[in-house]
C-alpha positions as CSV (number, residue, x, y, z in Angstrom):
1,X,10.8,-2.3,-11.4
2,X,13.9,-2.6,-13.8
3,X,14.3,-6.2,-12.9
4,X,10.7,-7.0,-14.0
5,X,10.4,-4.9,-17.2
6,X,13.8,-6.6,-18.2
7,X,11.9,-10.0,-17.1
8,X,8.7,-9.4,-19.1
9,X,10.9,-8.2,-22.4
10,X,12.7,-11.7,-22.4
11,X,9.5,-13.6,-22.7
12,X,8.5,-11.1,-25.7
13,X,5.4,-9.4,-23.6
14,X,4.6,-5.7,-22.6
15,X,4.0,-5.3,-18.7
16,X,0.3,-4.3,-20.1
17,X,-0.7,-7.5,-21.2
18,X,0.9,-9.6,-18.3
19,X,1.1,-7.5,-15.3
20,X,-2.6,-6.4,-13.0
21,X,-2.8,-3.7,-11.0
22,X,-4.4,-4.6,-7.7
23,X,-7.2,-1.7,-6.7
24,X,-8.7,-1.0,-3.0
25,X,-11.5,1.9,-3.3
26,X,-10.3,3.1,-6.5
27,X,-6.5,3.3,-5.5
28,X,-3.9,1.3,-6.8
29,X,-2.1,-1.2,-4.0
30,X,-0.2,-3.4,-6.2
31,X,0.6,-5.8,-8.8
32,X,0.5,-9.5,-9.7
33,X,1.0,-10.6,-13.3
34,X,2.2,-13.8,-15.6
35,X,5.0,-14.5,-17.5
36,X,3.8,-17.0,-20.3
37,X,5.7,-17.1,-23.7
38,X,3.3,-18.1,-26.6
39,X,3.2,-21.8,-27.3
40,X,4.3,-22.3,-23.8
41,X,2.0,-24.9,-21.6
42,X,3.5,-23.2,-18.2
43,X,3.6,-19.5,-17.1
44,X,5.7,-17.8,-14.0
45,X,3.1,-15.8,-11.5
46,X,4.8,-12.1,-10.7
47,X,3.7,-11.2,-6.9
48,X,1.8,-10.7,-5.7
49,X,3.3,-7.1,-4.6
50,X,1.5,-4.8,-2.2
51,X,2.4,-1.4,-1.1
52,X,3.7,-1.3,2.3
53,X,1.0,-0.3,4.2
54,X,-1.4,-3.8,3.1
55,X,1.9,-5.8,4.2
56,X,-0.5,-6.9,7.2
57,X,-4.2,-7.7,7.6
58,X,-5.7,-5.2,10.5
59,X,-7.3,-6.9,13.2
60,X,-11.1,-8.2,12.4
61,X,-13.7,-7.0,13.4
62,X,-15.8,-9.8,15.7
63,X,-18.1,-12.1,13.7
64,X,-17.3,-11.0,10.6
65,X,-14.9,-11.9,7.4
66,X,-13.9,-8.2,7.1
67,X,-11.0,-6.0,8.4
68,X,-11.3,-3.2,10.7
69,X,-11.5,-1.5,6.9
70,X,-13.8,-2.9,5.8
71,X,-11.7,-5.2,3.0
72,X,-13.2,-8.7,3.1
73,X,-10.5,-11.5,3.0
């Protein structure tokens, strides 16, 4: 987390405006975010980074788009 607030005060932003937090039911699950410098035509994509546990989609469930969960994908 060091790394990245060091990252996103070198291209002058605050991890508000540039970094997402990625939401399942209501929880946070991670992040994903830009890096973009004003006046730049090119931006750097942050993640995205999941908490462990979403490291792997769950087997589906048969004739469906949708984990076990229920998460569609």
């Amino acid at each position: 987390m060091d790394v990245l607030k060091a990252e996103v005060s070198e291209y002058n932003n605050t991890v508000d405006n540039c970094v997402k937090v990625i939401e399942h039911q209501l929880k946070p699950i991670g992040f994903t975010g830009y890096l973009h410098e004003v006046g730049d035509d090119e931006a750097y994509i942050i993640g995205p980074v999941f908490l462990e546990t979403y490291h792997t989609i769950k087997k589906r469930q048969r004739n469906t788009n949708k984990t076990s969960d229920g998460v569609a994908f």
